[in-house]
C-alpha positions as CSV (number, residue, x, y, z in Angstrom):
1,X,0.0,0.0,0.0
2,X,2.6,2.2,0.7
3,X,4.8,1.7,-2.0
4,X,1.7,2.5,-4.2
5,X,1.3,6.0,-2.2
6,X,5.1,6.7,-2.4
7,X,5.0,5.8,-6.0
8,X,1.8,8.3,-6.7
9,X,3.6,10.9,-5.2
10,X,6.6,10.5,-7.0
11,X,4.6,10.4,-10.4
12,X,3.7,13.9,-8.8
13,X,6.0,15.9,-8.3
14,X,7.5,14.7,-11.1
15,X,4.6,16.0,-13.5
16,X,4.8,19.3,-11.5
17,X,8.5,19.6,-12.1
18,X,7.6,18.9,-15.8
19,X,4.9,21.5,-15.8
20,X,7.1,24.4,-14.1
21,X,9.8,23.2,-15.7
22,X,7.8,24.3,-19.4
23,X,7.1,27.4,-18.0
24,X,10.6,27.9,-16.1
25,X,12.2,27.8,-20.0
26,X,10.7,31.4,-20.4
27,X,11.5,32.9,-17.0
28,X,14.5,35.2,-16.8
29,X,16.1,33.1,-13.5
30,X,17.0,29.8,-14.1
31,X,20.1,28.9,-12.0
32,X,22.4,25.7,-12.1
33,X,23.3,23.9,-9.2
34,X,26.7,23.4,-9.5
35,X,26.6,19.4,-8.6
36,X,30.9,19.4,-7.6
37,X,31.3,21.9,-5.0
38,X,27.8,20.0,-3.5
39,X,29.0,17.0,-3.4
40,X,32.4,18.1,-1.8
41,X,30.3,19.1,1.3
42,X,28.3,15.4,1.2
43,X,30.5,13.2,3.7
44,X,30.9,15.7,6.6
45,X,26.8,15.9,6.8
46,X,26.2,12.5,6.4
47,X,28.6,11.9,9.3
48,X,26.4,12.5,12.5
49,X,23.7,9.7,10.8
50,X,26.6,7.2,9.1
51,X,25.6,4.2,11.5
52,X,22.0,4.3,9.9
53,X,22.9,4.8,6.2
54,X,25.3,1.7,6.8
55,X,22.9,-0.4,8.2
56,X,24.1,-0.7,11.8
57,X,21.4,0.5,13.5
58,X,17.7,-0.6,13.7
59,X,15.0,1.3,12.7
60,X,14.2,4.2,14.6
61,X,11.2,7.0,14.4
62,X,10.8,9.9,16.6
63,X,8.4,12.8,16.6
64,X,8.3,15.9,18.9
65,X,6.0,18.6,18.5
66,X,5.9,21.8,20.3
67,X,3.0,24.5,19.6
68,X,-0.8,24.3,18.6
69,X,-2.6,22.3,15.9
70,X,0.8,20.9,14.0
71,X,0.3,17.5,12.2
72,X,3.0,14.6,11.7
73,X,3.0,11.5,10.1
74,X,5.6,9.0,9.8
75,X,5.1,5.9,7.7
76,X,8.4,3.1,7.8
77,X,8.9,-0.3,6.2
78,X,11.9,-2.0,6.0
79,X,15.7,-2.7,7.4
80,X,18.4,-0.6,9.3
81,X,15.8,3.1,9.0
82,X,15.8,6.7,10.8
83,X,12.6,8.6,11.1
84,X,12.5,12.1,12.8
85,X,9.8,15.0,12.7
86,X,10.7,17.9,15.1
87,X,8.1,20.6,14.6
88,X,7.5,23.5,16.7
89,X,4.9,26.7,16.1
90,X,1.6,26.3,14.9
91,X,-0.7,24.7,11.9
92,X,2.5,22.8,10.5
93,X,2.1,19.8,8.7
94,X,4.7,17.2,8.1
95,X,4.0,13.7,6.4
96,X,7.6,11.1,6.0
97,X,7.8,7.8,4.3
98,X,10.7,5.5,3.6
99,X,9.9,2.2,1.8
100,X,12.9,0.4,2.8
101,X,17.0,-0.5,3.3
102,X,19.1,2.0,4.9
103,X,17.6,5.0,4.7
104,X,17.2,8.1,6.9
105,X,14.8,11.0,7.0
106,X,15.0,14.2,9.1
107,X,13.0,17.3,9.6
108,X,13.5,20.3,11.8
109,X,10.2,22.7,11.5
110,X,9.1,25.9,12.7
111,X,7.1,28.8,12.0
112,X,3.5,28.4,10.8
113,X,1.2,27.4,7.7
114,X,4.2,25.3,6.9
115,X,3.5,21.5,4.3
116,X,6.2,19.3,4.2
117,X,6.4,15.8,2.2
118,X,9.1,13.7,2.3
119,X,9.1,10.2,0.5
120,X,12.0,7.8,0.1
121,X,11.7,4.4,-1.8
122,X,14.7,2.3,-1.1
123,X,18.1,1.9,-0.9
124,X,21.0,4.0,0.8
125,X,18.9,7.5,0.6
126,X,19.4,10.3,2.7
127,X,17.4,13.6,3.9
128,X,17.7,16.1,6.0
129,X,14.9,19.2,5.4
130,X,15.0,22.1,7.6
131,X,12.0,24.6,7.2
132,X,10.4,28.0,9.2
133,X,9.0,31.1,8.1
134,X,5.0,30.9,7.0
135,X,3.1,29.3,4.2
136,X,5.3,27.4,2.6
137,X,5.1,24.1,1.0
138,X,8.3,22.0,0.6
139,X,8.1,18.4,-1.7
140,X,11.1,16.1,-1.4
141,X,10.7,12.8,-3.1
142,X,13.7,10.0,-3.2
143,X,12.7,7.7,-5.8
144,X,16.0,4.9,-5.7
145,X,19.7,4.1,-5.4
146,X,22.3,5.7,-3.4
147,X,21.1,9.4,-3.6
148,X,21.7,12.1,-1.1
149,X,19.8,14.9,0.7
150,X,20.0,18.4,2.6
151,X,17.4,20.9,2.0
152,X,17.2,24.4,3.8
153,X,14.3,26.0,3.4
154,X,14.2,28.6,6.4
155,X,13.4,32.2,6.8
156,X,11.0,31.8,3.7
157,X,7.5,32.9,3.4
158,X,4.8,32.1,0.9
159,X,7.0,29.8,-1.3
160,X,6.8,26.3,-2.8
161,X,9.8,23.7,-3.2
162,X,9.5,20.5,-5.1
163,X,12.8,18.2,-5.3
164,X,12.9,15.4,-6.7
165,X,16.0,12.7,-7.1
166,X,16.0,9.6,-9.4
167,X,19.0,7.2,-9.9
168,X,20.6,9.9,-12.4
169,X,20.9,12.3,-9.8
170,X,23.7,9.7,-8.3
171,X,25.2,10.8,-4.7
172,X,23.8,14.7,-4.8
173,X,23.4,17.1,-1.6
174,X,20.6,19.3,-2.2
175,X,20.7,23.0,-2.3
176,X,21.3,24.5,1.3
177,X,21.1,27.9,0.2
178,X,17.8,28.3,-0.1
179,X,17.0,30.9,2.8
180,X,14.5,33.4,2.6
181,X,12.8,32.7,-0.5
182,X,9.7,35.4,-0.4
183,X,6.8,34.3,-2.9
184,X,8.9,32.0,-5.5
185,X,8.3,28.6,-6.8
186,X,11.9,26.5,-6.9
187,X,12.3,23.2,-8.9
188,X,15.1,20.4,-8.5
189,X,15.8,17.8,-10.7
190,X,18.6,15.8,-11.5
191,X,21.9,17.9,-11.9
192,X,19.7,21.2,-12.3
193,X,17.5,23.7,-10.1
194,X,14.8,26.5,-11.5
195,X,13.8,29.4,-9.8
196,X,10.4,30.8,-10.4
197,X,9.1,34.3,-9.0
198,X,5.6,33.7,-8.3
């Protein structure tokens, strides 16, 4: 069942990416993510959470919630995975998944109004998402192989992220410089990452 929801939400964010991605070719700001100078900062964040990604721990899920009317979910299947949810402020929502193998999911939110989704289907995948301001909705979606994470989404207001990693993305950190977005739409794929002004 869940590999059917994960799946769906893949096929998702995928189609949005497509979408934005038509309308992103006539926008003046499309940046490239440079993938080298990424990847150079990979193993020193992937440190602290090593014994879960190698599959020498069990599976572990922890939520905390501080505030009024937040939402988590956390959904796990599998071998050697990590779960976390910290949220704190009010009317945040925050849904995780992980499928299976030696994955590992975390999430540090605050602020308000805040959506976050976070879906991993297998394999040595990693995330880490941290998100505050208001009114923002953040999509990450891990769809196989040994990928990597690290989103930052804080200090933003009325924006919407969608990332999404396939096996061509290959061992990729995320964009951590994504701080105080105000009212723009930003799209990762694999070995690119489009900014929108909504």
């Amino acid at each position: 069942m869940m590999h059917k929801w994960i799946g769906r939400t893949a096929r998702a964010v995928a189609v949005s990416a497509l979408v934005l991605g038509t309308s992103v070719a006539q926008a003046e700001d499309i940046y490239l993510l440079d993938q080298g100078a990424a990847e150079s900062n990979l193993s020193p964040l992937m440190q602290p959470i090593s014994p879960f990604v190698n599959g020498d721990a069990q599976t572990t899920t922890t939520i905390a919630q501080i505030g009024e009317n937040n939402f988590a979910t956390a959904r796990v299947t599998g071998e050697s995975n990590l779960s976390v949810i910290g949220q704190s402020g009010s009317r945040n929502r925050a849904v995780q998944a992980i499928e299976g193998h030696n994955s590992a999911m975390l999430l540090v939110q605050g602020g308000s109004n805040n959506n976050v989704l976070q879906a991993s289907k297998g394999d040595n995948n990693f995330q880490l998402v941290g998100v505050s301001g208001n009114n923002n909705n953040v999509g990450y979606v891990q769809v196989g192989n040994s990928l990597a994470g690290a989103l930052d989404v804080t200090g933003a207001s009325n924006s919407t992220v969608l990332a999404l990693q396939t096996p061509a993305s290959g061992n990729y950190l995320m964009p951590t410089g994504l701080r105080g977005l105000q009212n723009t739409v930003v799209v990762i794929v694999p070995g690119r990452m489009y900014v929108i002004p909504k």
